[in-house]
C-alpha positions in Angstrom: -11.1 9.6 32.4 -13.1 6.7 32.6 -16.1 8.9 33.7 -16.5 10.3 30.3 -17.5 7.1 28.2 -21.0 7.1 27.6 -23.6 4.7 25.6 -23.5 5.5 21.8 -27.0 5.0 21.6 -28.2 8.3 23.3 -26.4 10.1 20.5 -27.5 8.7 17.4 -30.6 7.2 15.4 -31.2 5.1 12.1 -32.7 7.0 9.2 -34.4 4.9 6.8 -34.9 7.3 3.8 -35.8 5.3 0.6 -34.6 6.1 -2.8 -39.0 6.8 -4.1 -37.5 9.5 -7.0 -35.7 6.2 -8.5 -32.4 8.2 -8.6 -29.4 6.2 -9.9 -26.8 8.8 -9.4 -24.1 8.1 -6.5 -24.9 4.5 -5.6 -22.1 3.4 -3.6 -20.9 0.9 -1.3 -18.8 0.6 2.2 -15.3 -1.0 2.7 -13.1 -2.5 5.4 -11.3 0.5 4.8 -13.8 2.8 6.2 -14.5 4.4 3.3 -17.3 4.6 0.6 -17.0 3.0 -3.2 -18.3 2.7 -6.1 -21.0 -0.1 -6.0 -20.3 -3.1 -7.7 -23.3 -4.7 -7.5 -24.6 -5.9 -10.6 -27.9 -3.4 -11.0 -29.1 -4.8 -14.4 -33.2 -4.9 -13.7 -32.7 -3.3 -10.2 -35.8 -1.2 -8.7 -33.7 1.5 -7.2 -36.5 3.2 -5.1 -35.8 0.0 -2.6 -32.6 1.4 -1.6 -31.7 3.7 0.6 -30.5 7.5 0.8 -27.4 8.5 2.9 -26.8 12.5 3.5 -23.2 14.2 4.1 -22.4 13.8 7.5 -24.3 10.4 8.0 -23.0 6.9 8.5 -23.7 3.9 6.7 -22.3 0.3 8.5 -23.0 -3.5 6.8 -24.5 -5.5 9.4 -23.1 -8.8 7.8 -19.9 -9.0 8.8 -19.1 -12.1 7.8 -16.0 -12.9 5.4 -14.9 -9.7 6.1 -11.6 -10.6 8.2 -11.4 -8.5 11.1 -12.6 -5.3 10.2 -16.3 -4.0 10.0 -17.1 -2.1 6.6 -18.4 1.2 8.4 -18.2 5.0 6.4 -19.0 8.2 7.0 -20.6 10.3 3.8 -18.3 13.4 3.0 -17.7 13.3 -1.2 -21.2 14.2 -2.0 -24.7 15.6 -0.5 -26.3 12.5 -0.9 -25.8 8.7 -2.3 -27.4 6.1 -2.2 -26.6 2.4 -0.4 -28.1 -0.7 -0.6 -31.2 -1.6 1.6 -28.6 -4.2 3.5 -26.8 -1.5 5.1 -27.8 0.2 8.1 -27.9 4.3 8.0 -27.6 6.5 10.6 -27.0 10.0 12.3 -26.1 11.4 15.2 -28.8 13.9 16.7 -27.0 17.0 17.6 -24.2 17.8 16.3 -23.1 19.8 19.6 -22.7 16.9 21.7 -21.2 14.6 19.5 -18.6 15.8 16.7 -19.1 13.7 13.2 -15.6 13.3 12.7 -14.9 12.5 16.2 -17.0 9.7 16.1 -15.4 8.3 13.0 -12.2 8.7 14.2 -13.4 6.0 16.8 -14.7 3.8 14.7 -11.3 4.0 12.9 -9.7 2.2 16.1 -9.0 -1.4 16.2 -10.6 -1.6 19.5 -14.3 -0.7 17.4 -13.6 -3.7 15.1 -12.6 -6.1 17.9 -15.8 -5.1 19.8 -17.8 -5.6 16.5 -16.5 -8.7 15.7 -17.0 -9.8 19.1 -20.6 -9.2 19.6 -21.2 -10.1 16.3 -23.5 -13.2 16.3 -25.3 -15.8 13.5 -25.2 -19.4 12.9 -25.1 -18.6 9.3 -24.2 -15.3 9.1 -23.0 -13.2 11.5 -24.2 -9.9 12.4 -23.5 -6.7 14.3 -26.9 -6.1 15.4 -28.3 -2.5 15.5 -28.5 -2.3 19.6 -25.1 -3.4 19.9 -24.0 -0.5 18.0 -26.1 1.3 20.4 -24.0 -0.2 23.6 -20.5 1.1 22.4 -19.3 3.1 25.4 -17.1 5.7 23.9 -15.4 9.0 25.4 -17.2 11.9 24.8 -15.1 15.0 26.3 -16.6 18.4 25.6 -17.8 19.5 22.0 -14.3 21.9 21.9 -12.1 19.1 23.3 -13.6 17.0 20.5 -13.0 19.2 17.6 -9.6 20.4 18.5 -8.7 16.5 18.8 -10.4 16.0 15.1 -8.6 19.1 13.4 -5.1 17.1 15.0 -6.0 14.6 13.4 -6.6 16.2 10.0 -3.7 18.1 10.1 -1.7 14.6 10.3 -3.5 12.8 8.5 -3.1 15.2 5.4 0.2 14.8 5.7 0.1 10.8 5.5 -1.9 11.2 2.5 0.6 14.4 0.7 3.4 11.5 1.6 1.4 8.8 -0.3 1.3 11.5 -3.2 5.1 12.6 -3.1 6.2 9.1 -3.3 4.1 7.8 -5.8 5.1 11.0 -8.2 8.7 10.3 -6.8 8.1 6.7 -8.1 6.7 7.6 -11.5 9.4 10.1 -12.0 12.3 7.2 -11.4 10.5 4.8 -14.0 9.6 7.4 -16.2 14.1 7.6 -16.7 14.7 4.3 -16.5 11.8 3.9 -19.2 14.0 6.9 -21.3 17.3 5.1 -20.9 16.9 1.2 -21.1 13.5 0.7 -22.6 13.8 3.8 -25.5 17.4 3.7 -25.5 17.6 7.3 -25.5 20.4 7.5 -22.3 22.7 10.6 -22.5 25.9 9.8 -24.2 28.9 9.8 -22.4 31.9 12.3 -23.1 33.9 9.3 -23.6 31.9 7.3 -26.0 31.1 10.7 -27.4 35.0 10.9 -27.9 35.2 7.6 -29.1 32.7 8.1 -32.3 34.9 11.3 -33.2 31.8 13.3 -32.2 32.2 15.3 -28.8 29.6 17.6 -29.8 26.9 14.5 -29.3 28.1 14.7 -25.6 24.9 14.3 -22.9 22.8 14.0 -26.4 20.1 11.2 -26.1 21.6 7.9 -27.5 19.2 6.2 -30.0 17.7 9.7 -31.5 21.7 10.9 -32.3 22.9 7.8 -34.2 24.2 5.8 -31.1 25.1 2.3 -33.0 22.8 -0.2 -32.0 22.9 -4.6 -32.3 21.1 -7.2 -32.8 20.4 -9.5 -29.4 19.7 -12.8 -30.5 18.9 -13.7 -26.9 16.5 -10.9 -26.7 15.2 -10.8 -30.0 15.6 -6.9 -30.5 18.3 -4.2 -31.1 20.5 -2.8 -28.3 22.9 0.0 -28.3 26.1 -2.0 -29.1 28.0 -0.9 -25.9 25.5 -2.8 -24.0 25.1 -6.7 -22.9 23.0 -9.1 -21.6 23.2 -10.7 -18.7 21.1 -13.4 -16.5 19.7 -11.8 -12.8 22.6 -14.7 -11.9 25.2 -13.0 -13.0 24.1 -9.4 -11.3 22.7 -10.4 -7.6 22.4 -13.4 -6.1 19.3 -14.3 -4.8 18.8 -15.2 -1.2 15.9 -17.2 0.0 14.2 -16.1 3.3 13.8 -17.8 6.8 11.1 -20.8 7.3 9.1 -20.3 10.4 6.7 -23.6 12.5 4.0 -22.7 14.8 5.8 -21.3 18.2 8.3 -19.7 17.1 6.6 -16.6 16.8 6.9 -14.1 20.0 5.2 -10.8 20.9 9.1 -8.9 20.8 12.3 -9.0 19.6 13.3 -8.8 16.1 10.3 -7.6 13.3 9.7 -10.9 10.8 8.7 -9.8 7.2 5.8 -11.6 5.6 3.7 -10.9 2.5 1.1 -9.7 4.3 3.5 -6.7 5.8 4.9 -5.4 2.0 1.0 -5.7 1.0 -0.1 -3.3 3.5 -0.6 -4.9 6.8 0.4 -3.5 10.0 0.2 -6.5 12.1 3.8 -8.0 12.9 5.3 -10.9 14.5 8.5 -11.6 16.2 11.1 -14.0 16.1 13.9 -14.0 19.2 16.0 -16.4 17.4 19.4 -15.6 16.3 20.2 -16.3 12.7 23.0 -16.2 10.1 23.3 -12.3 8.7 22.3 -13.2 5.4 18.8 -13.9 6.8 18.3 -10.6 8.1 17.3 -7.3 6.1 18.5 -3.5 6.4 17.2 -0.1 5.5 17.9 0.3 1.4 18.3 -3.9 0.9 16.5 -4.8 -2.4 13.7 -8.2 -1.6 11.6 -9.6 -3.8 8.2 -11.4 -2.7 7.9 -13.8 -5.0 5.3 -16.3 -3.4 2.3 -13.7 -4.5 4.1 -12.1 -7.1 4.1 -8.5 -5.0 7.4 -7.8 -6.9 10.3 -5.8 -5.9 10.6 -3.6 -2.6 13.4 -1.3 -1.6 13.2 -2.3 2.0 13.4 1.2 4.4 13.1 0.0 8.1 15.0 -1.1 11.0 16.8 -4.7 10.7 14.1 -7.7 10.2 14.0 -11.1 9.5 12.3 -12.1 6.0 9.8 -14.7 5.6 10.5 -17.7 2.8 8.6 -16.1 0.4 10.4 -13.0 0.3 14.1 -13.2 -1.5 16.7 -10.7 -0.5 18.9 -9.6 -3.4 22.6 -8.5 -3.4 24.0 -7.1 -6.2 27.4 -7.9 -6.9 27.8 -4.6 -8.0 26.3 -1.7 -5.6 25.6 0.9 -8.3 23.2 -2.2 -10.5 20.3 -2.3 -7.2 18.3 0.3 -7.9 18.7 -0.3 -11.8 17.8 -4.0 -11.1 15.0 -2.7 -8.9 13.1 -0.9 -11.6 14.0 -3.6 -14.3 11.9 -5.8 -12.1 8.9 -3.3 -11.2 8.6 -3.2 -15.3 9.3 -7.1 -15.7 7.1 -8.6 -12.8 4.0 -9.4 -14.6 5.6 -10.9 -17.2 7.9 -13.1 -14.8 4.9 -14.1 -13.3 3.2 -15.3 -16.3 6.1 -18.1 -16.2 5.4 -19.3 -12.4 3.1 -22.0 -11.6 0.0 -21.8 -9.0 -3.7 -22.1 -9.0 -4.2 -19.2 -7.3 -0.8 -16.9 -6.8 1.8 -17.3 -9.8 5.1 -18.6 -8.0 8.0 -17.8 -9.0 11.2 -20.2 -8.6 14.7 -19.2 -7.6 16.1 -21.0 -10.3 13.4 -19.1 -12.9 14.4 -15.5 -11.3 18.2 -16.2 -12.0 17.7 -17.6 -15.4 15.9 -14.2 -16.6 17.8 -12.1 -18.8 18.1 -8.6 -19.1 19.8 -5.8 -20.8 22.9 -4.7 -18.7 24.8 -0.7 -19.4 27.9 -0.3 -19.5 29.4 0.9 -16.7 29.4 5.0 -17.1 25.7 4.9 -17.9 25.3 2.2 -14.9 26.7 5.1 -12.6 25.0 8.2 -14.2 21.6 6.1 -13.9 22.5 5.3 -10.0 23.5 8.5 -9.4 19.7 10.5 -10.5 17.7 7.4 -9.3 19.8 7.7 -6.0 18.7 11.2 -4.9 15.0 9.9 -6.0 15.0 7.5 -3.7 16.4 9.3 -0.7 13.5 11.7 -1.0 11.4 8.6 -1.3 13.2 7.3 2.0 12.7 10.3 4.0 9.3 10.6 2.5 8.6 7.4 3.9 10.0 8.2 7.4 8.0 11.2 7.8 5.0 8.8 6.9 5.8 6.2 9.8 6.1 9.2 12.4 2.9 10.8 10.7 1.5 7.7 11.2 2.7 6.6 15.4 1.6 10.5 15.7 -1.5 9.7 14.3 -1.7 6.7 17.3 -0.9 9.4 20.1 -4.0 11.3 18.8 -6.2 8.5 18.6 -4.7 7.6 22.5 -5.7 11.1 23.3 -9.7 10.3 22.6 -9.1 7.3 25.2 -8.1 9.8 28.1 -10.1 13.1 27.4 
């Protein structure tokens, strides 16, 4: 209820505590992320007694908030006793612990809402700044000390899952190019029973390729040996690559159908809709294989509901179904390299008609399958992996919707 919210300011005071042993152990900054860092302010000459000495528990916040896009660089101090921050940053604490949870209160400040407020009363002609008595004004929920805590250890319990999820996949990842490293980069692929056969040597059977004699040629296109069973083949003659939709200013709506845009496969949550209907090969589907190519972001293995893709996205079909996911971690391994052929001052671009001309080693058709096959059920897991991180994730919004109503 409404009646709960209450001033900030009667729960917390600065602490200025200054660095006078001229300890340089811990010094860290704040991010965007809410989190601290490793300082990487250059220190060379630096009279460290200046700056100032945040305890567990306590909060450090940057004033400044300019060029920080639209969130404020605000942290709460849980890795170590005590650090130390610059003597820009404002530290603070709150005063009894009994009326107002830690956690709680950085669970609020996680909230979009805090960082429109901040950047909202933020004010400067040069710089803008979040001034210490408007921190002070935040009107904020603050339900019982038991209501508070029970709300923080839900959202600890989901939020270590979100972060176990992050964990699973990445291994998940590693484990998939960590095979296809084995097989197309070492050449060491388990041999076939029928090229086995075919060699007069069944006992060599499952055996890795390069290590047991497998025959290997010379690729004058690529410059190296290959097994000999194996071609090479342009990206052309595997997929073909799709550009993305072109959007003007208005065509964007608050519903309808999600539009993909660099900003999304880089980590940002904030969508934008399109009502427009538009031929099917504009759209993409749970398990399609895009490529941003416009910041050089790489491949994706796209695992949401039906969406439009932005022009700087490329959707790629393979002509055959069992090549995707072999094409998809030939270009997690190629990217950087790709890129270094693009052109742009600031991103590397790559063309359509550069992606297509890029060759590549291509299996033969048994190894092809085996490969799809093991890197198949990895990326299931990695699919429901990912779904339990999306509902981790709108759970983690019910929780933070709780804090507005208790």
């Amino acid at each position: 209820m409404r009646s709960n919210y209450k001033k900030l300011g009667q729960f917390i005071r600065i602490v200025d505590v200054r660095n006078k042993e001229d300890s340089k152990d811990h010094l860290l900054g704040v991010s965007t992320q809410k989190i601290f860092i490793d300082s990487v302010a250059n220190t060379v000459g630096t009279d460290f007694r200046s700056y100032k000495i945040v305890k567990i528990n306590q909060f450090t916040y940057v004033p400044d908030t300019s060029r920080r896009g639209d969130k404020i660089a605000i942290a709460m101090l849980q890795s170590h006793d005590k650090a130390l921050v610059s003597q820009a940053y404002t530290v603070f604490e709150i005063t009894d612990h009994e009326k107002l949870d830690p956690e709680y209160l950085m669970m609020w400040f996680r909230r979009p809402e805090f960082d429109r407020y901040a950047r909202f009363k933020s004010h400067g002609s040069v710089r803008e700044i979040f001034e210490w008595d408007e921190m002070c004004d935040i009107e904020l929920p603050v339900p019982s000390i038991e209501i508070q805590r029970e709300i923080v250890r839900e959202y600890n319990v989901v939020n270590y899952r979100i972060i176990l999820n992050k964990n699973i996949t990445k291994v998940l990842e590693l484990t998939a190019q960590s095979i296809f490293k084995q097989w197309f980069v070492d050449f060491e692929f388990p041999i076939s029973k029928e090229h086995a056969f075919s060699m007069g040597q069944p006992e060599l059977e499952g055996k890795p390729y390069k290590t047991s004699g497998g025959e290997m040629s010379f690729s004058k296109v690529l410059g190296i040996d290959i097994p000999s069973i194996w071609n090479v083949k342009r990206i052309s003659e595997i997929c073909e690559v799709i550009n993305g939709r072109a959007y003007k200013d208005g065509e964007y709506r608050e519903s309808g159908t999600k539009i993909i845009r660099i900003q999304n496969l880089s980590g940002g949550n904030k969508w934008i809709y399109s009502d427009m209907t538009l031929p099917e090969n504009k759209y993409v589907s749970n398990g399609d294989l895009i490529f941003a190519w416009s910041a050089t972001f790489g491949p994706f293995i796209w695992r949401q509901e039906k969406s439009i893709y932005h022009y700087h996205i490329w959707r790629m079909d393979c002509f055959n179904l069992d090549a995707k996911l072999f094409l998809y971690h030939h270009l997690r391994r190629v990217t950087g390299e790709v890129s270094e052929q693009g052109s742009g001052s600031i991103f590397s671009h790559i063309t359509k008609g550069l992606m297509e001309s890029q060759n590549l080693i291509y299996p033969d058709d048994k190894t092809l399958q085996l490969f799809n096959s093991i890197a198949g059920r990895i990326d299931k897991n990695i699919e429901l992996n990912q779904l339990s991180d999306r509902l981790c994730k709108s759970l983690m919004g019910v929780i933070e919707g709780r804090m507005s109503r208790a």
